[in-house]
N, C-alpha and C positions, 0 to 999 in steps of 0.2 A: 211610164212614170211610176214610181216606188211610192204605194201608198203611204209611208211614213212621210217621203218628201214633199206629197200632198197635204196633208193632215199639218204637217209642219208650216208649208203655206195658208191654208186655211188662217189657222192662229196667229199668224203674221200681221194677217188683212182685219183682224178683230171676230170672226166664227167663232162661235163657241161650239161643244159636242151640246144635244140636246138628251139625247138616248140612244140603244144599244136595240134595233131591231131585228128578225129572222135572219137574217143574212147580211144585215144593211146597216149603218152607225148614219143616226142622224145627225146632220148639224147645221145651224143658225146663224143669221146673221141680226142680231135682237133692234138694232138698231134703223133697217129699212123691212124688218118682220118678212123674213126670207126662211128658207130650207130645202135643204136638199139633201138625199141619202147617196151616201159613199159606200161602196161596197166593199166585202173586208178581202178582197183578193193582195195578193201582194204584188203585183203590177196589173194598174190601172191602164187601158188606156188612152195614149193622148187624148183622142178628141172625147170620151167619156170626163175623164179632170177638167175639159175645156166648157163641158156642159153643165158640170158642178159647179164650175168658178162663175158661169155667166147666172145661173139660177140664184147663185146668191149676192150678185151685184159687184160682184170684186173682179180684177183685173187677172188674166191666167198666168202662171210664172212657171218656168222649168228651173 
C-alpha cells in the first residue's frame, strides 16, 4: 500500500498527525486516545497498514 493512500485513509477515519519522529510520523486518534507510528517508506506493507489501522481503532481500507 502507497503511504500517501494510507495517510489519506487515516484522515478519512478522523487520525490526526501528532509529530514527526526519527524515522516514524506519529499519529492519533484523540477521540479513543490511541497512536500509532507510520513509517515514512513509500510502500507500506499490507499487513504493517493493517496493524496501524487496528492500533488505532479504525477499520483497514485499500
Amino acid at each position: 500500500m502507497k503511504r500517501l493512500a494510507l495517510l489519506k485513509h487515516l484522515r478519512e477515519q478522523g487520525c490526526v498527525f501528532i509529530r514527526e519522529g526519527g524515522s516514524h510520523s506519529w499519529w492519533g486518534k484523540p477521540q479513543q486516545n490511541r497512536r500509532s507510528s507510520v513509517p515514512r517508506h513509500t510502500e507500506i506493507n499490507d499487513h504493517l497498514a493493517r496493524k496501524i489501522c487496528k492500533d488505532l481503532g479504525i477499520p483497514f481500507g485499500k
